[in-house]
PDB file of N, CA, C and O in Angstrom:
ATOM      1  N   UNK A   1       2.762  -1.480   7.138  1.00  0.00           N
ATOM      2  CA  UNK A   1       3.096  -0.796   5.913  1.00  0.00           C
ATOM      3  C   UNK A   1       3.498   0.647   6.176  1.00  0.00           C
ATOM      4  O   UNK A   1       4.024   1.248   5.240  1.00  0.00           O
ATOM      5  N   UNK A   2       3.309   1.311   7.387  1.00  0.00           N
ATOM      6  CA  UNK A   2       3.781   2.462   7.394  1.00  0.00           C
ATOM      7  C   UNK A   2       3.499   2.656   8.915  1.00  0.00           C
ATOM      8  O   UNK A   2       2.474   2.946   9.531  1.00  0.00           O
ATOM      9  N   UNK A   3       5.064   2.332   9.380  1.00  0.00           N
ATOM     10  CA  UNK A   3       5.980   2.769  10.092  1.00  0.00           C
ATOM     11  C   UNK A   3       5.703   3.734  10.368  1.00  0.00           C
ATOM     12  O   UNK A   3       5.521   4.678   9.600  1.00  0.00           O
ATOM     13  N   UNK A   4       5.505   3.727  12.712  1.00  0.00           N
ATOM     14  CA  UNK A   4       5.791   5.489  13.160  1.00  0.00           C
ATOM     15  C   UNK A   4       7.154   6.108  13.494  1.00  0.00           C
ATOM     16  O   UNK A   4       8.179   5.472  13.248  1.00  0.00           O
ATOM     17  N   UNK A   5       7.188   7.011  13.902  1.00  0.00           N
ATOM     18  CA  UNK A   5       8.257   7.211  14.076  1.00  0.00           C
ATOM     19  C   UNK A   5       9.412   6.420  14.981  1.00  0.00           C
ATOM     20  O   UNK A   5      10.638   6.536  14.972  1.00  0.00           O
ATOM     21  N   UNK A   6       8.637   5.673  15.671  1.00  0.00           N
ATOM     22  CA  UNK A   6       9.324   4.999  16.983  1.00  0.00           C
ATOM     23  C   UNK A   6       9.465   3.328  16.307  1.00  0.00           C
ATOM     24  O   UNK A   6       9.646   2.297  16.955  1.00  0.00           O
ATOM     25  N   UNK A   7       9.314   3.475  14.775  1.00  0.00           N
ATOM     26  CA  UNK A   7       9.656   2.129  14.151  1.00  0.00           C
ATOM     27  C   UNK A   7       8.894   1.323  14.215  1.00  0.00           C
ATOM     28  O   UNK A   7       9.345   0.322  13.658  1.00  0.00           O
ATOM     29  N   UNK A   8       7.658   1.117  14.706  1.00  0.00           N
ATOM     30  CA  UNK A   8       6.585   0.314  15.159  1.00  0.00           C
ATOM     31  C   UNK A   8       5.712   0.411  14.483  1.00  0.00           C
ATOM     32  O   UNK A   8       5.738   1.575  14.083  1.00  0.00           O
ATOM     33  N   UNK A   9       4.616  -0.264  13.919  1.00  0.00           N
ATOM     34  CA  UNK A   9       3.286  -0.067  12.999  1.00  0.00           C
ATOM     35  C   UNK A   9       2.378   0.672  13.510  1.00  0.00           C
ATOM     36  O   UNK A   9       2.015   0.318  14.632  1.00  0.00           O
ATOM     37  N   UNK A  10       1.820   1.695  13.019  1.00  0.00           N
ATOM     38  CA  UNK A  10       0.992   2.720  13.372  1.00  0.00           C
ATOM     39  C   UNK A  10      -0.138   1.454  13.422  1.00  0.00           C
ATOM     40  O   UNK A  10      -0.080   0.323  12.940  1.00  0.00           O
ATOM     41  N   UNK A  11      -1.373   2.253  14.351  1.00  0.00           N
ATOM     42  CA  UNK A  11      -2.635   1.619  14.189  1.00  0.00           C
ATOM     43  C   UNK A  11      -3.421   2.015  13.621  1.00  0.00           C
ATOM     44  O   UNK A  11      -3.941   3.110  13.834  1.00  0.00           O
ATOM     45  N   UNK A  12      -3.927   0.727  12.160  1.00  0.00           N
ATOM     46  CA  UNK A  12      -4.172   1.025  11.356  1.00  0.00           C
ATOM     47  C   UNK A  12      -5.981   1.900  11.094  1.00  0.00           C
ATOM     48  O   UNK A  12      -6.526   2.315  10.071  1.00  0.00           O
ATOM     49  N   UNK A  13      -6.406   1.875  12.478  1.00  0.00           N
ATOM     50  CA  UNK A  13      -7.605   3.083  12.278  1.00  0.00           C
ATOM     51  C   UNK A  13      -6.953   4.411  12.257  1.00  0.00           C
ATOM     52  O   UNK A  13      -7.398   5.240  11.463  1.00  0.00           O
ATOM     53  N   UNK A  14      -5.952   4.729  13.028  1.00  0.00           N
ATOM     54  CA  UNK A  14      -5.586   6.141  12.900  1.00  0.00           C
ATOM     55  C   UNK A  14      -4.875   6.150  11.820  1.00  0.00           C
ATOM     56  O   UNK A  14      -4.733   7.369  11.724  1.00  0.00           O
ATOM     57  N   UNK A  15      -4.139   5.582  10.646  1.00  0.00           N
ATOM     58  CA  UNK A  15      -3.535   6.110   9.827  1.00  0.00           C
ATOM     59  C   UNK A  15      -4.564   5.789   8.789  1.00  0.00           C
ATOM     60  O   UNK A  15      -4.060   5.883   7.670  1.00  0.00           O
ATOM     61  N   UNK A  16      -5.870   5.432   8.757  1.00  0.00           N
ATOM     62  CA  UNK A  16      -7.107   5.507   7.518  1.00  0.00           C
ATOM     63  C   UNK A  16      -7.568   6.430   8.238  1.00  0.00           C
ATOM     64  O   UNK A  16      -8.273   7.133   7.514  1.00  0.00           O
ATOM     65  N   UNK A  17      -7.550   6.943   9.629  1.00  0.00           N
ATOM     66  CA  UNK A  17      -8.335   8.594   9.518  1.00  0.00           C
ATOM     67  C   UNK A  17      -7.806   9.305   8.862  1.00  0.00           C
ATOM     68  O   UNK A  17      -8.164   9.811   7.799  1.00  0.00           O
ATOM     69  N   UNK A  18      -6.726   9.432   9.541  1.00  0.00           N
ATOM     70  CA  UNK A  18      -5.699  10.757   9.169  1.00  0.00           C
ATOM     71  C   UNK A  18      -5.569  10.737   7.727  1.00  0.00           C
ATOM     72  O   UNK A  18      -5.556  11.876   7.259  1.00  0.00           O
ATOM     73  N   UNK A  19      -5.468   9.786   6.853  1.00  0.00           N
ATOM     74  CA  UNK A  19      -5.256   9.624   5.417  1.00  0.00           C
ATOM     75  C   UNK A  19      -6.773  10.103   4.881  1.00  0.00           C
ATOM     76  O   UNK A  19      -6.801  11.080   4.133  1.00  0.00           O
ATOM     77  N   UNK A  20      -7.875   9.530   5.193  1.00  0.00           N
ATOM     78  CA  UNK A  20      -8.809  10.345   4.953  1.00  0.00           C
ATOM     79  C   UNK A  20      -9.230  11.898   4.655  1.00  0.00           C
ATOM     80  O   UNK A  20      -9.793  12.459   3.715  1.00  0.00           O
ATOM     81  N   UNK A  21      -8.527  12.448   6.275  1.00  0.00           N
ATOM     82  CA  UNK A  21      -8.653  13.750   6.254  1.00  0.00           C
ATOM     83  C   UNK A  21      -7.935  14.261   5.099  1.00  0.00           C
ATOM     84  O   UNK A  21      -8.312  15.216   4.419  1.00  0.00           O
ATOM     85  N   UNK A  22      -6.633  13.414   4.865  1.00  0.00           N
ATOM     86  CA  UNK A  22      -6.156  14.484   4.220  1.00  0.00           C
ATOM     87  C   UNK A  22      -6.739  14.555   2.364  1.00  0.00           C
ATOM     88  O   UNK A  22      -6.997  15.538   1.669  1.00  0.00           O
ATOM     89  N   UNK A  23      -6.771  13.371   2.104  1.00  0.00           N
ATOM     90  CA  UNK A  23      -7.413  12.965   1.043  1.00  0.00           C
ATOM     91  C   UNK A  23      -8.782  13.729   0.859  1.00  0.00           C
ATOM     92  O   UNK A  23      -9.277  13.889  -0.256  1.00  0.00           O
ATOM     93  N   UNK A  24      -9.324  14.161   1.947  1.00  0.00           N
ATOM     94  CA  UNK A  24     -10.530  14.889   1.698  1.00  0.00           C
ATOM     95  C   UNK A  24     -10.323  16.442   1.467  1.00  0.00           C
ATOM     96  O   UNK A  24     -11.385  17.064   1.438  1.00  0.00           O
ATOM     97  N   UNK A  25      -9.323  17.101   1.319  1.00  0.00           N
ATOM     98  CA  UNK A  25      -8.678  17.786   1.395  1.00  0.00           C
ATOM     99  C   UNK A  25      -8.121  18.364  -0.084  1.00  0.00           C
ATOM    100  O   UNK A  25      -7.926  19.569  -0.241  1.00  0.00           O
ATOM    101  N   UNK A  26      -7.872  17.330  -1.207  1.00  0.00           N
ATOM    102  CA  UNK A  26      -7.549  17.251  -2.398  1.00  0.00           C
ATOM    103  C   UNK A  26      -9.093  17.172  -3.361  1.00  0.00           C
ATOM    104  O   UNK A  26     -10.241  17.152  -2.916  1.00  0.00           O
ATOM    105  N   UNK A  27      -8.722  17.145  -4.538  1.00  0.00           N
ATOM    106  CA  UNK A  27      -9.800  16.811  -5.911  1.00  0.00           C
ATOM    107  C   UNK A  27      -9.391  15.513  -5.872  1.00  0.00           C
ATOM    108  O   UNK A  27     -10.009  15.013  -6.812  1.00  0.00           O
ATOM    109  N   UNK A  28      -8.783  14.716  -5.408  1.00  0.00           N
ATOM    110  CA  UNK A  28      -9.296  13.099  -5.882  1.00  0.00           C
ATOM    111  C   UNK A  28     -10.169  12.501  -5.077  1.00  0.00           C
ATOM    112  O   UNK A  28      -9.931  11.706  -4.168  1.00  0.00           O
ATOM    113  N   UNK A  29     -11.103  12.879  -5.416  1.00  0.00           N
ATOM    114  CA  UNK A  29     -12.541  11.833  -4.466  1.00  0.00           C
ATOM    115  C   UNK A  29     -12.650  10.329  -4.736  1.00  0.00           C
ATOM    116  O   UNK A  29     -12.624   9.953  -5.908  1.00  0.00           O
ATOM    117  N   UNK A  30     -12.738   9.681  -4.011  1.00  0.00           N
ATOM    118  CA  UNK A  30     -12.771   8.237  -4.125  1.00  0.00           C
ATOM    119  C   UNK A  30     -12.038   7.919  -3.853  1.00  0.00           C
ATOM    120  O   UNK A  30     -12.260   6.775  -3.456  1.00  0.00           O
ATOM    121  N   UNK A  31     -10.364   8.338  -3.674  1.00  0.00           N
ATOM    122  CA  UNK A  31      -9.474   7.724  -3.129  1.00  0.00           C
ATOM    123  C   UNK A  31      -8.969   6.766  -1.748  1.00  0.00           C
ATOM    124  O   UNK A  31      -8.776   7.218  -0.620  1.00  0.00           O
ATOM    125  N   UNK A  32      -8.877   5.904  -2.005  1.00  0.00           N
ATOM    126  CA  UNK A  32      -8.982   4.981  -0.909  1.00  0.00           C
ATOM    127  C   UNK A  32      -7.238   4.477  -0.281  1.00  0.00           C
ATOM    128  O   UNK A  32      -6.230   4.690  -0.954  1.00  0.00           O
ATOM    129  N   UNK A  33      -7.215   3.880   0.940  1.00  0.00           N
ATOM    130  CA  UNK A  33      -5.896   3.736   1.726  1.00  0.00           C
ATOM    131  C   UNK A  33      -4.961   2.797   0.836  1.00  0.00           C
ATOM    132  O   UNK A  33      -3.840   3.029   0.384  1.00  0.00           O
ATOM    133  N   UNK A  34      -5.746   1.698   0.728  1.00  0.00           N
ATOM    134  CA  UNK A  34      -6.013   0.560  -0.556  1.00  0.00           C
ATOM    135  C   UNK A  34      -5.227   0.968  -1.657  1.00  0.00           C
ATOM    136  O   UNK A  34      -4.209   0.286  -1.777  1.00  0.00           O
ATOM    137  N   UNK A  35      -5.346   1.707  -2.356  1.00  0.00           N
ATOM    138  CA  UNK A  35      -4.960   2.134  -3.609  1.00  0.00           C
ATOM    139  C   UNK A  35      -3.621   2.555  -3.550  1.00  0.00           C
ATOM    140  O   UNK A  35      -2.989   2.621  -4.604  1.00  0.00           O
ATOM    141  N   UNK A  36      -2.970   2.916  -2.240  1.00  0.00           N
ATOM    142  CA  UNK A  36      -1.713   2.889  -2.412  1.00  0.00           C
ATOM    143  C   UNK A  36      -0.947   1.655  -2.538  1.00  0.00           C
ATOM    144  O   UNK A  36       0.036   1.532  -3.269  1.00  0.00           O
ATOM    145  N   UNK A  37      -1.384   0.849  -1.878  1.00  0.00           N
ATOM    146  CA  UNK A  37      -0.885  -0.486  -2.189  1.00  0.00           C
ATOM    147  C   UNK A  37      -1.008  -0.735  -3.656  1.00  0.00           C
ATOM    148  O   UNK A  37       0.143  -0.813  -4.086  1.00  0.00           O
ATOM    149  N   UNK A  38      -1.643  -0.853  -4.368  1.00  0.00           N
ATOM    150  CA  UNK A  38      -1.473  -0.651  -5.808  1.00  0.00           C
ATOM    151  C   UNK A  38      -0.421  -0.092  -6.447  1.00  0.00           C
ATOM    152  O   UNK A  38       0.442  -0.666  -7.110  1.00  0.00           O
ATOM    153  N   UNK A  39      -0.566   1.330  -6.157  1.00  0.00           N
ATOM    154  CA  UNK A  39       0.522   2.180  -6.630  1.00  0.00           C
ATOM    155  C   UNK A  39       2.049   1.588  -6.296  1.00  0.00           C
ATOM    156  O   UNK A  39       2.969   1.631  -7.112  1.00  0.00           O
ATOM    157  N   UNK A  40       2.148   1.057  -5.021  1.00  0.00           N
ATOM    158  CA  UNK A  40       3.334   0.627  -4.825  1.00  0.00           C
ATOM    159  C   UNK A  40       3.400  -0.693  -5.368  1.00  0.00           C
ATOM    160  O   UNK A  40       4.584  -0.986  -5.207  1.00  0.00           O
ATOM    161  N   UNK A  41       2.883  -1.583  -5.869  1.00  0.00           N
ATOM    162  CA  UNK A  41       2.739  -2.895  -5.828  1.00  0.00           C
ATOM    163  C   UNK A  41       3.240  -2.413  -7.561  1.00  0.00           C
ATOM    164  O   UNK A  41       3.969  -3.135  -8.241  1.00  0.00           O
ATOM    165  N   UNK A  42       2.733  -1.208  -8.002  1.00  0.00           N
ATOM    166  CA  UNK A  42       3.071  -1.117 -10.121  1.00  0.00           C
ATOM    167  C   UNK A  42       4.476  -0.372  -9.815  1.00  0.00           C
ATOM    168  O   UNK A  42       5.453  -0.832 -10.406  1.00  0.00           O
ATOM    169  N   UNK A  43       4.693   0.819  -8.885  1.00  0.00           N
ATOM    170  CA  UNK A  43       6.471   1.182  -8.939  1.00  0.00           C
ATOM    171  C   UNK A  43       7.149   0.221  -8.861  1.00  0.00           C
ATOM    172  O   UNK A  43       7.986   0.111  -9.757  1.00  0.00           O
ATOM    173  N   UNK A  44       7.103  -0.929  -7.748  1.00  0.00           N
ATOM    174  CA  UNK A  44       7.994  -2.209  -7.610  1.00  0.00           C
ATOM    175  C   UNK A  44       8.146  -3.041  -8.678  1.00  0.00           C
ATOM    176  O   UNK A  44       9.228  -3.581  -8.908  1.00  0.00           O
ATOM    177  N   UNK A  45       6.890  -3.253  -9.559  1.00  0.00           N
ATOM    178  CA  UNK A  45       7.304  -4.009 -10.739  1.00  0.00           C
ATOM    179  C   UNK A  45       7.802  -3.366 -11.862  1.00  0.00           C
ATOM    180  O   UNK A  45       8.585  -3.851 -12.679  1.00  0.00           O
ATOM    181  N   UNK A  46       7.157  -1.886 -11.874  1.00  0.00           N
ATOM    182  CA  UNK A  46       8.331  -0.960 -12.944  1.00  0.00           C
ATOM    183  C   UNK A  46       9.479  -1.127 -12.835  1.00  0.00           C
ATOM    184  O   UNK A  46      10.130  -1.447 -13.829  1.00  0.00           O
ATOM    185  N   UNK A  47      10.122  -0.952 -11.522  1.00  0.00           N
ATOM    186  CA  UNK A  47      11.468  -1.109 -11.016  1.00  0.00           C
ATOM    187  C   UNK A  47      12.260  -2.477 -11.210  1.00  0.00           C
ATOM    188  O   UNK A  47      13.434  -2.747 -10.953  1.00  0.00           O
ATOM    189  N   UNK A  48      11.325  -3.183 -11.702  1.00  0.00           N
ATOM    190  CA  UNK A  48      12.209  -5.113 -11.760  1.00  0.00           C
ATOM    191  C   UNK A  48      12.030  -5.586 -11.132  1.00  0.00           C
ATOM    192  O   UNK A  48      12.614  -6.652 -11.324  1.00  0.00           O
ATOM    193  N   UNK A  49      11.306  -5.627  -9.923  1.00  0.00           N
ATOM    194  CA  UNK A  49      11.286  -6.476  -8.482  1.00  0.00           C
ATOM    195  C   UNK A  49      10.129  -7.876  -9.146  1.00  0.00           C
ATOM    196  O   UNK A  49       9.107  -8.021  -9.817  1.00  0.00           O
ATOM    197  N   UNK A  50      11.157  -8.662  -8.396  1.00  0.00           N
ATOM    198  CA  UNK A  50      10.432  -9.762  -9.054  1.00  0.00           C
ATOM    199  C   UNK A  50       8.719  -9.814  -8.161  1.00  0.00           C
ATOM    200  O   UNK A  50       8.359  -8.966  -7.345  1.00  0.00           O
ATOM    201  N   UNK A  51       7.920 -10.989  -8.585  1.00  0.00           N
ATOM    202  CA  UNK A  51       6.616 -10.820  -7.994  1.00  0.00           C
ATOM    203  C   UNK A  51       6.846 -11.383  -6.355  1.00  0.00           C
ATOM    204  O   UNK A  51       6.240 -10.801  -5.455  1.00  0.00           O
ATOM    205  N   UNK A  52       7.676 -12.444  -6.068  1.00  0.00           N
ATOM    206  CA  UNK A  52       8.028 -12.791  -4.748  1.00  0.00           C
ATOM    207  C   UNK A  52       7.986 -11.638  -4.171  1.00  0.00           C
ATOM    208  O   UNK A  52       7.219 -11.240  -3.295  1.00  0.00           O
ATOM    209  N   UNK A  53       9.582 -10.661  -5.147  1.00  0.00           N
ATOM    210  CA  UNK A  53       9.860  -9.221  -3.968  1.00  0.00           C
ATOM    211  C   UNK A  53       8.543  -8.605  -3.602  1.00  0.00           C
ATOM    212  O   UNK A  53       8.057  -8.407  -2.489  1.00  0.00           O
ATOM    213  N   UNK A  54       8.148  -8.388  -4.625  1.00  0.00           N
ATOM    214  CA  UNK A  54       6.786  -7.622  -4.154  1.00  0.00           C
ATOM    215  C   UNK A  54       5.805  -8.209  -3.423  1.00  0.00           C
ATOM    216  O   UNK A  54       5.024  -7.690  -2.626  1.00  0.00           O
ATOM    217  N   UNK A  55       5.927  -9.449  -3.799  1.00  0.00           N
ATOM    218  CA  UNK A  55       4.760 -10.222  -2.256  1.00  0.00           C
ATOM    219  C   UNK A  55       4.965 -10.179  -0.749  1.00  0.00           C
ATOM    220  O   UNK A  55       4.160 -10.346   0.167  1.00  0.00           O
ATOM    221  N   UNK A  56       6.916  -9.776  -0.746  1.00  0.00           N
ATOM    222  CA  UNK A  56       6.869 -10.124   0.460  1.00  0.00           C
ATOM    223  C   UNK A  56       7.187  -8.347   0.883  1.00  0.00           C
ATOM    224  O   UNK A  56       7.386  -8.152   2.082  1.00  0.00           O
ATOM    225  N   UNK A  57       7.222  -7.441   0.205  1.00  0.00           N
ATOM    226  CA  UNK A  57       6.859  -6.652   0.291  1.00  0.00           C
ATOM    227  C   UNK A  57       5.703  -5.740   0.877  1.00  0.00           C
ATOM    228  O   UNK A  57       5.704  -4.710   1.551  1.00  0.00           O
ATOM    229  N   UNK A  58       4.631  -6.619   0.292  1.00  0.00           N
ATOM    230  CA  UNK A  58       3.103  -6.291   0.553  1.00  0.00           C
ATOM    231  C   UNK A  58       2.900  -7.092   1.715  1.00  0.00           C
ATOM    232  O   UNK A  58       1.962  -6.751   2.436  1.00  0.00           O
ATOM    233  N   UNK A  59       3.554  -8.053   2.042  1.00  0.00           N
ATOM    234  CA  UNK A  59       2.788  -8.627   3.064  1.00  0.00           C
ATOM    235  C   UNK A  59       2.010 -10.242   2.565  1.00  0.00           C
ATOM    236  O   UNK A  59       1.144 -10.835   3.208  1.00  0.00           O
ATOM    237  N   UNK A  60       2.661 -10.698   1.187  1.00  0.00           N
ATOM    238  CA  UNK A  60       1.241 -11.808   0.644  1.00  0.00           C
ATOM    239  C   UNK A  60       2.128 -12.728   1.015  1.00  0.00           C
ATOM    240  O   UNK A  60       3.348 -12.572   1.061  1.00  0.00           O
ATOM    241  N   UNK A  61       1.380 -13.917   1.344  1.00  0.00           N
ATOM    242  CA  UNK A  61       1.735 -15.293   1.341  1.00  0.00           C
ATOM    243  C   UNK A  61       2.242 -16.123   0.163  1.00  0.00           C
ATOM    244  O   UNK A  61       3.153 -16.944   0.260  1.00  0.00           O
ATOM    245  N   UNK A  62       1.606 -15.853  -0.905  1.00  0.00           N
ATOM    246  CA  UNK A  62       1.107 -16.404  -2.127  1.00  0.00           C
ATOM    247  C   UNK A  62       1.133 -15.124  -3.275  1.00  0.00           C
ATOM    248  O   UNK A  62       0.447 -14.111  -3.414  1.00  0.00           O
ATOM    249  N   UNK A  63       2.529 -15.836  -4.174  1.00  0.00           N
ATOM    250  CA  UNK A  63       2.245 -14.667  -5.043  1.00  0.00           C
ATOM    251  C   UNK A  63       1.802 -14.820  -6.310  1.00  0.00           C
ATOM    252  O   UNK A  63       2.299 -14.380  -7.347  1.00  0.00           O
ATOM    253  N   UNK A  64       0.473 -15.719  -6.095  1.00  0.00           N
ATOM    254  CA  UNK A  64      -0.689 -15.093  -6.874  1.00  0.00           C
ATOM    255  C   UNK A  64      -1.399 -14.386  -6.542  1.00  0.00           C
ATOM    256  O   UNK A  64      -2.230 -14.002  -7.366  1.00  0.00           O
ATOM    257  N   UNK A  65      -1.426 -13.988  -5.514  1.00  0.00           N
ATOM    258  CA  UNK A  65      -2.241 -12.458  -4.796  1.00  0.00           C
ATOM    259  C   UNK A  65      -1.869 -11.658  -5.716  1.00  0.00           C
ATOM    260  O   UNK A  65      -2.428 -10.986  -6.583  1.00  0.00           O
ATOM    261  N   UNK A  66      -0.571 -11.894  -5.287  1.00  0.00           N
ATOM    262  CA  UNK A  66       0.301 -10.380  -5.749  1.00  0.00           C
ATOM    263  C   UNK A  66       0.205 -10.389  -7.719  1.00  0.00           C
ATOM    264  O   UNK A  66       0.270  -9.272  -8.232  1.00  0.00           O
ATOM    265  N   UNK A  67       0.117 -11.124  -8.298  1.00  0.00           N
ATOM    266  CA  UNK A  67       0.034 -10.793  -9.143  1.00  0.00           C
ATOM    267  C   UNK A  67      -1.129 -11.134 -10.138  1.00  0.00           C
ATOM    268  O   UNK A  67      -1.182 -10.882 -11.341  1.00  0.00           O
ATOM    269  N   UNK A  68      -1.949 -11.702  -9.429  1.00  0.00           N
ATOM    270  CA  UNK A  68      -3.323 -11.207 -10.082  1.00  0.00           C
ATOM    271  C   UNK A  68      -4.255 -10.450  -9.294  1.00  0.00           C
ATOM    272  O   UNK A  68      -5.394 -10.568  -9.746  1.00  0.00           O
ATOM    273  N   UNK A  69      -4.182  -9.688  -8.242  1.00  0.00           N
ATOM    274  CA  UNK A  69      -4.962  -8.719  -7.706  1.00  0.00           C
ATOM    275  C   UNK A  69      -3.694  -7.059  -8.135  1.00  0.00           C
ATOM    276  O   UNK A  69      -4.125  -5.918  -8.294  1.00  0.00           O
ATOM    277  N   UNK A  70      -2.646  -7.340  -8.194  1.00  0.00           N
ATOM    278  CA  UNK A  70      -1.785  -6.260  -8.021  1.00  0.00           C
ATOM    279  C   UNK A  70      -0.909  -5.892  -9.326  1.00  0.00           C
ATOM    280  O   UNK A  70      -0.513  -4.727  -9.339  1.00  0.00           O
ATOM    281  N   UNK A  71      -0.585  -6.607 -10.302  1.00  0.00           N
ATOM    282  CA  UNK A  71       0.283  -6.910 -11.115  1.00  0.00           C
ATOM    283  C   UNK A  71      -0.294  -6.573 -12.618  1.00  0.00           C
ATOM    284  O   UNK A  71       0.401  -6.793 -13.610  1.00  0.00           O
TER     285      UNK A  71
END
């Protein structure tokens, strides 16, 4: 889900540190890595993307994931 610079998937302990730090950093406490997937999972359907797009988007097999955990 987020690409380093060299196009390859970051590993995903260092990009929940680093997101941590920075998140700890702001007034939104509680914020979790998680929750962006959300956020992106409600722009994509604002935008029209059907629930497939967004499943295969996210990564789901099955898009009843996607749209009863996300939708």
């Amino acid at each position: 889900m987020f690409p380093s610079a060299a196009e390859t998937l970051r590993d995903p302990d260092n990009t929940r540190a680093r997101i941590r730090r920075v998140v700890a950093q702001t007034p939104f406490t509680g914020l979790h890595l998680h929750d962006f997937r959300h956020y992106v999972a409600g722009v994509l359907d604002d935008a029209g993307l059907t629930a497939r797009e967004i499943a295969d988007y996210l990564g789901h097999e099955r898009t009843s994931t996607t749209q009863e955990d996300y939708m």
